[in-house]
N, C-alpha and C positions, 0 to 999 in steps of 0.2 A: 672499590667493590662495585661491580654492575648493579643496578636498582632489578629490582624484581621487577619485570610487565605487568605482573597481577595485581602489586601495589597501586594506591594509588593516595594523592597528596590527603587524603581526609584521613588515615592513620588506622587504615583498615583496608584488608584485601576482598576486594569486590570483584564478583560475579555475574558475569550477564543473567545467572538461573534465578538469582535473588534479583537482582532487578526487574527483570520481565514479570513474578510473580503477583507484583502491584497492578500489571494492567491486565483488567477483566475480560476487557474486549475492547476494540477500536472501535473511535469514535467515527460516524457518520457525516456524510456531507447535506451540508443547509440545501444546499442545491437539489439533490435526489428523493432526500427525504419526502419532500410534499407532493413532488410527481407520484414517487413511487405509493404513496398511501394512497393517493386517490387513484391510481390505478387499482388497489387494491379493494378499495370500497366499490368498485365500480363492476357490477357482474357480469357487462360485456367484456369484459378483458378477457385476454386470451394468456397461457402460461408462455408462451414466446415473449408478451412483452414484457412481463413480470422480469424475467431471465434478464430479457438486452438491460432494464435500468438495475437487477440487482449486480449485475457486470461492471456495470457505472461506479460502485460502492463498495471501497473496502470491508468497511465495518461489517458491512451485511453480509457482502461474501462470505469473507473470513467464518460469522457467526453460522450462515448455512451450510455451508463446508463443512463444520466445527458437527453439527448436528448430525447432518448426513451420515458422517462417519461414526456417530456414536454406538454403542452397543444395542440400541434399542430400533436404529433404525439399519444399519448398516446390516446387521445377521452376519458377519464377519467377511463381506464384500466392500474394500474400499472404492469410494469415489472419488475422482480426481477433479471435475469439472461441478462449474454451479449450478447447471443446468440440468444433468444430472440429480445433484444433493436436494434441488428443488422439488424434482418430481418425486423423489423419497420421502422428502417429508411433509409434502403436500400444501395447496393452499392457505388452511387456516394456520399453520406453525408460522407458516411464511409473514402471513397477517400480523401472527402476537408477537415474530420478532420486530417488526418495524414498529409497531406500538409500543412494545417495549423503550427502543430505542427513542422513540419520540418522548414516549412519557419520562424516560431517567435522565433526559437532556443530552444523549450522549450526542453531541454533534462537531464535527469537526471542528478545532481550534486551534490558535497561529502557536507554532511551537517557540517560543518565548528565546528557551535557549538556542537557539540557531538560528533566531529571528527569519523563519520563513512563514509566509499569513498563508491563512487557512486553504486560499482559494486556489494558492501556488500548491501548497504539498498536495491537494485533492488534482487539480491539473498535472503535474510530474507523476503521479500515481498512475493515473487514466493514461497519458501518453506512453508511459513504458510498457504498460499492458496492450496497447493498440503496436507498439514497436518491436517487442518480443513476438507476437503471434505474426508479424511480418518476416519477420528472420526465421520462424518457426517454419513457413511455409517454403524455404527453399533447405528447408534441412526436413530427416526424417524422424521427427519427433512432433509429440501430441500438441496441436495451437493453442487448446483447452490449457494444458497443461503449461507453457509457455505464458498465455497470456495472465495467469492470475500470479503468477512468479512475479511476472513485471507488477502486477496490479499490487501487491503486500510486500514491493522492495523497499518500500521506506518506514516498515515497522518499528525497527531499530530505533530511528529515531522519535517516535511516538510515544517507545516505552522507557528511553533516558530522559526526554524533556517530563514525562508524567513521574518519575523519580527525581529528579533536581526540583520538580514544585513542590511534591509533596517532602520533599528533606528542607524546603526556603533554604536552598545554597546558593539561587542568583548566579548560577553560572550561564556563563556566554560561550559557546565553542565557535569556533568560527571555524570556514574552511576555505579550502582553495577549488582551482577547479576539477575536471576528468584530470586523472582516472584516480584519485587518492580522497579529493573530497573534503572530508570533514573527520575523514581514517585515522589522522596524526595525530592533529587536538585530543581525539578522543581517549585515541588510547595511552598521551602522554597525561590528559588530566585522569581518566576513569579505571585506566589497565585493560583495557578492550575497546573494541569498536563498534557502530550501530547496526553491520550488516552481522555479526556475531551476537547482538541481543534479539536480532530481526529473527535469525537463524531460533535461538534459544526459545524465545517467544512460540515458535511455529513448534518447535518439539513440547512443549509445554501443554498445546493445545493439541498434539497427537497427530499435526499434518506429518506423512512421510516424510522420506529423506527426498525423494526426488522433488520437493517440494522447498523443503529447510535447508539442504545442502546448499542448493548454488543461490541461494541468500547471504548462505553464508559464506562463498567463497566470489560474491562478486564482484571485489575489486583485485583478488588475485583468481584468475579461473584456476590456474596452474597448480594452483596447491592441492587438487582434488583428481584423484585419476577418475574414479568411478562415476563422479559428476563435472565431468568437464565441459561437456556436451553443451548444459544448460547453464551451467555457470559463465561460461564465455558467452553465448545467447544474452544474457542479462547484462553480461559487460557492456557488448555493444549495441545493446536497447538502450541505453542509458544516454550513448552520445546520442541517439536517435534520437530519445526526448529532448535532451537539452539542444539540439540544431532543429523540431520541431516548436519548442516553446519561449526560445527567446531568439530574435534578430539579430544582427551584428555579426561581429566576428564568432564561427565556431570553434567549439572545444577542440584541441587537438585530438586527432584521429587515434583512435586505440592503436594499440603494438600491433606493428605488421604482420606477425608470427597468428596473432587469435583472429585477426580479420580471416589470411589465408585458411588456417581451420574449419572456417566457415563457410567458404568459397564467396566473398564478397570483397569488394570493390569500394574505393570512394565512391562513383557512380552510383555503385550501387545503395552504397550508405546514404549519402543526398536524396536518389530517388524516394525511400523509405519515407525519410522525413519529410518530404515532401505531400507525401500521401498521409503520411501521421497527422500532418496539419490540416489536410484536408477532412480527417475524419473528426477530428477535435473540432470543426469549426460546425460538423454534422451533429456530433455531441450536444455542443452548446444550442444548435435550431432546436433539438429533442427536449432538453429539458425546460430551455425559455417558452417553449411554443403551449402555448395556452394555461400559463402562471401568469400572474400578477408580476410587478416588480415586489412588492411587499407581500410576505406569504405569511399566515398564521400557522401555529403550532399548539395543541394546547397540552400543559404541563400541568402536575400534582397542583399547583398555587396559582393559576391560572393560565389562561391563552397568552403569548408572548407572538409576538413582531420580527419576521427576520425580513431584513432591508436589502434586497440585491442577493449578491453573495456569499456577502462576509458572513463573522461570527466573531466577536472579540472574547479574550478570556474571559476579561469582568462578566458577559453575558453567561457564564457556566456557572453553573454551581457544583463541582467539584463533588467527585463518587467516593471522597474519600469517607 
């Protein structure tokens, strides 16, 4: 008899809707955090720059986005961009979410089970959002819209590694490279995959489909009529990251059929990355440039120490 998909080895059939439910919001990057507060304390700042570092930041996006669109600020006018959701909800929201965030510790940490460190998932994030609104631009869709896709493609796995800690099951998933990933493992250990909890996640928190969808359909675009568009966009955002963020030999080239879709080219795909590295290298001047190497943070129990970039687990203390 075929094993049911939904099953999964722990003796219970799991769902990415109960999994995602655990995680409140994403966590934030060490890196951003201390710029962006003191840009925020600082009442020469202008709301442009507020915008370009909270672009920087999943968690914050995510959370302003999250707000924007709520009943209270929205009036029943979605927003799709953060720049946007910003000016809705004005500078002091903006203020008490990054406070917030700073005070509950929530800051980016190495995802355990897929052994990827803090500073890699925060870089692969940023790159796919700078790669997406590249591909955005020779197609006729929103870059806004594009780039924050790239920017919350790796939800999914945020919200399985915060559920294997808090179950202490010590799993490891490992993966391979484009265009499957870490797809297999997942859904022969879990019954589903990370861009379907990513997807889940983003419906949980009330982002649209054309948001949630090609999250969730982007290692296969094909399986989606209505959002193919963007789902294939984020396919090959992805080799763009990974040929912008590591050296060496590159990933094989996505399926020839979703390039054509797109009207692009290896050429063109190199160029891309090319420039993706280039901007990533503009990123890192932005946020190094007038930080400390060691930045202070102050938390419920006092001021804490972040060294560089990192953030280890042991440094969290857990929202459970």
């Amino acid at each position: 008899m075929p094993q049911d998909p939904s099953a999964s080895p722990f003796g219970t059939r799991l769902s990415p809707d109960e999994i995602v439910r655990l995680l409140r919001f994403l966590p934030s990057a060490p890196r951003v955090l201390p710029k962006l507060k003191g840009l925020l304390s600082d009442g020469n700042s202008s709301m442009a720059e507020v915008v370009s570092l909270i672009r920087l930041d999943p968690g914050i996006a995510a959370r302003v986005l999250q707000i924007g669109n709520s009943a209270y600020f929205s009036q029943g006018m979605r927003c799709y961009t953060v720049d946007e959701a910003v000016n809705r909800v004005g500078y002091d929201q903006v203020y008490e979410l990054v406070a917030v965030a700073v005070s509950s510790q929530v800051l980016i940490r190495p995802l355990a089970t897929y052994g990827i460190e803090a500073d890699d998932l925060w870089r692969r994030s940023v790159a796919c959002a700078l790669s997406a609104e590249l591909l955005a631009d020779r197609l006729d869709v929103s870059r806004d819209v594009a780039y924050t896709i790239g920017l919350l493609h790796c939800i999914g796995l945020v919200a399985i590694d915060e559920w294997v800690f808090r179950q202490q099951l010590g799993l490891f998933l490992t993966g391979g490279d484009l265009p499957l990933e870490t797809r297999e493992a997942e859904r022969a250990t879990l019954g589903f995959h990370n861009a379907e909890a990513g997807a889940a996640l983003l419906r949980f928190w009330e982002f649209p489909p054309v948001m949630s969808e090609p999250v969730r359909w982007q290692y296969l675009p094909r399986g989606t009529a209505a959002h193919f568009q963007l789902s294939c966009l984020l396919h090959l955002a992805k080799w763009i990251r990974n040929a912008a963020c590591h050296d060496g030999e590159p990933s094989p080239l996505p399926d020839a059929q979703l390039m054509r879709a797109l009207k692009v080219t290896r050429t063109h795909m190199q160029t891309m990355a090319d420039e993706v590295r280039v901007r990533l290298d503009g990123v890192d001047s932005l946020l190094d440039s007038g930080l400390p190497r060691k930045s202070c943070l102050m938390f419920p129990n006092g001021e804490r120490e972040i060294t560089g970039h990192s953030v280890t687990r042991s440094f969290i203390d857990r929202y459970a």
